[in-house]
N, C-alpha and C positions, 0 to 999 in steps of 0.2 A: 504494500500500500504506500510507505513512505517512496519508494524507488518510483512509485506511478506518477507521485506530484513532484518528485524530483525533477521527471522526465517532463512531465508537462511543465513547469517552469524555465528549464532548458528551451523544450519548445518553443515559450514565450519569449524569451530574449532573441531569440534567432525570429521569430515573425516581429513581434513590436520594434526592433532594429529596422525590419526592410519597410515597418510603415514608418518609423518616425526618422529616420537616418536621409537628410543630405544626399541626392546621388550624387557619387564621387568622391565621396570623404568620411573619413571615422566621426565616430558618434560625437561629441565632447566630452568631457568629463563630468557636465553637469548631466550631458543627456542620459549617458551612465548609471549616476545615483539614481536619477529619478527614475529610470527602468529597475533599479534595484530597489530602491523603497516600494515602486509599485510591486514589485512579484512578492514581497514579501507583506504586504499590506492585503495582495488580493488572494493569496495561496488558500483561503477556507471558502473563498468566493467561488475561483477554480474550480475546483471541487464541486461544488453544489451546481453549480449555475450553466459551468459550459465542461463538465465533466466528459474525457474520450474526444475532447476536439484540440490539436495540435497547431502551434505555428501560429498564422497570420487569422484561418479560422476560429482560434483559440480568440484571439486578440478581438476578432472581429464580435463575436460571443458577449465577450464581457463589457464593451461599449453598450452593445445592444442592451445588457440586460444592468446597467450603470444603476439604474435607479433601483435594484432587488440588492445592489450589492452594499455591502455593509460601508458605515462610513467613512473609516481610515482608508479602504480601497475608492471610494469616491474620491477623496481628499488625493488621493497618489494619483490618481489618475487623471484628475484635473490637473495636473501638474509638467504631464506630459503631452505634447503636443500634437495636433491633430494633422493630418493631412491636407492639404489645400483642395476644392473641389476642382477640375477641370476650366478655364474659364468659358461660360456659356458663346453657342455660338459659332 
């Protein structure tokens, strides 16, 4: 059980990196913490909320379901930044 949320937070850093990372450049260091306060804030959220979904899926999961999640994962996750929508057009 522990190895399964292990692996699912691996998961998450390797998707939330390709949604929140700059193309062409490392993360920064703040972008860093903040993916790591988030996995660490949202890891009982995981679990419950988008449990068996890996990566960018995983990631995608837990914005959706932001409002069921607890509040210190709210809190880390506002913290991390969003993807820009396409511009219309």
């Amino acid at each position: 059980m522990k190895l399964t949320i292990a692996l699912a937070l691996a998961a998450l850093t390797i998707g939330g990196s390709a949604l929140a990372q700059p193309p062409g450049g490392p993360p920064s260091p703040e972008m860093q913490a903040a993916r790591q306060a988030m996995m660490q804030a949202c890891s009982a959220d995981l679990k419950t909320l988008c449990d068996g979904k890996q990566g960018r899926e995983m990631m995608m999961c837990l914005r959706e379901n932001e409002a069921k999640a607890s509040q210190p994962c709210k809190d880390a996750l506002a913290k991390l930044p969003r993807r820009q929508p396409p511009p219309a057009g």
